[in-house]
N, C-alpha and C positions, 0 to 999 in steps of 0.2 A: 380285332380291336373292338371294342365296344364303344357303342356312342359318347355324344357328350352330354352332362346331367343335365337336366332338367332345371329351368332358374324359376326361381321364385321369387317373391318382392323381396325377399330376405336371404337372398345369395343360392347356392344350389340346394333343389327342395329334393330333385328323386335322381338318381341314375342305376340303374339297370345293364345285366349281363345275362347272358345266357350263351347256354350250347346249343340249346335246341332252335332251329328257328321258327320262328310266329305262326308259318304257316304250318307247322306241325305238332303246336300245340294242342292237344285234346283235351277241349273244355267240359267234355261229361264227365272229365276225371274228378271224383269228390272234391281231393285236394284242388284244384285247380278251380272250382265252382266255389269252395271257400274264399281263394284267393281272390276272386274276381268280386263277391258279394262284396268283402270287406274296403276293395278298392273303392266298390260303387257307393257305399257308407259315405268312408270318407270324402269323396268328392262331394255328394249329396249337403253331407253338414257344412263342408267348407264355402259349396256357394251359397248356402243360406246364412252362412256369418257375414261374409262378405257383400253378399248382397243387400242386408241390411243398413240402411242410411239415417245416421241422424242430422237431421237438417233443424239449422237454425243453432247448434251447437258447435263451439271450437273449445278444441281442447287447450285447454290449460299451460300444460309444459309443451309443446312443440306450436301451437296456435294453428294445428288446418283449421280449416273454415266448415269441413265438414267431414263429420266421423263416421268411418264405414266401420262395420261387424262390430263388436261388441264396444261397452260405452263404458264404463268404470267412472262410479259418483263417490265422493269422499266423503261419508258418512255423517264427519266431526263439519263439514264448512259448509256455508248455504250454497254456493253458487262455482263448485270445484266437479270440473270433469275431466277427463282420460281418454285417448284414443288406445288400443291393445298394443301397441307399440311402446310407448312413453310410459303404461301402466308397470308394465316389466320389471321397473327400475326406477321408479318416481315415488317418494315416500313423503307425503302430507305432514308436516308437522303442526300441530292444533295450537295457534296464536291465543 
């Protein structure tokens, strides 16, 4: 059986299988050294989005009090922001 995925703030982010087990992985193998870079990428950018905070900013359509990883400004309004969730699917129409 294979575990259970992985959760993310947004329902399951990874799950994984394998035959081989972990400790018999061999990480000098190219492929496997590619696999791992690209893991490390992506964690790498993921906590620098999220780690980013803007303070003193609430978002617009859902109202937190402070927006973590990216900020989405509405071009057309003076004083309209977005948290990356609510951007998704929130569409600004120009008053």
């Amino acid at each position: 059986t294979s575990p259970p995925p992985l959760l993310g703030e947004r329902g399951p982010a990874l799950s994984y299988s394998s035959q081989t087990p972990l400790g018999e992985v061999d990480i000098n193998n190219k492929e496997s050294q590619n696999l791992l870079n690209l893991l490390y990428t992506i964690a790498e950018d993921q906590a620098r989005q999220e780690g980013y905070v803007h303070r003193g900013l609430t978002c617009n359509s859902c109202h937190v009090g402070v927006i973590r990883g990216v900020r989405y400004k509405c071009a057309n309004c003076a004083d309209f922001d977005l948290c990356e969730l609510c951007e998704t699917h929130f569409l600004c129409i120009e008053k």
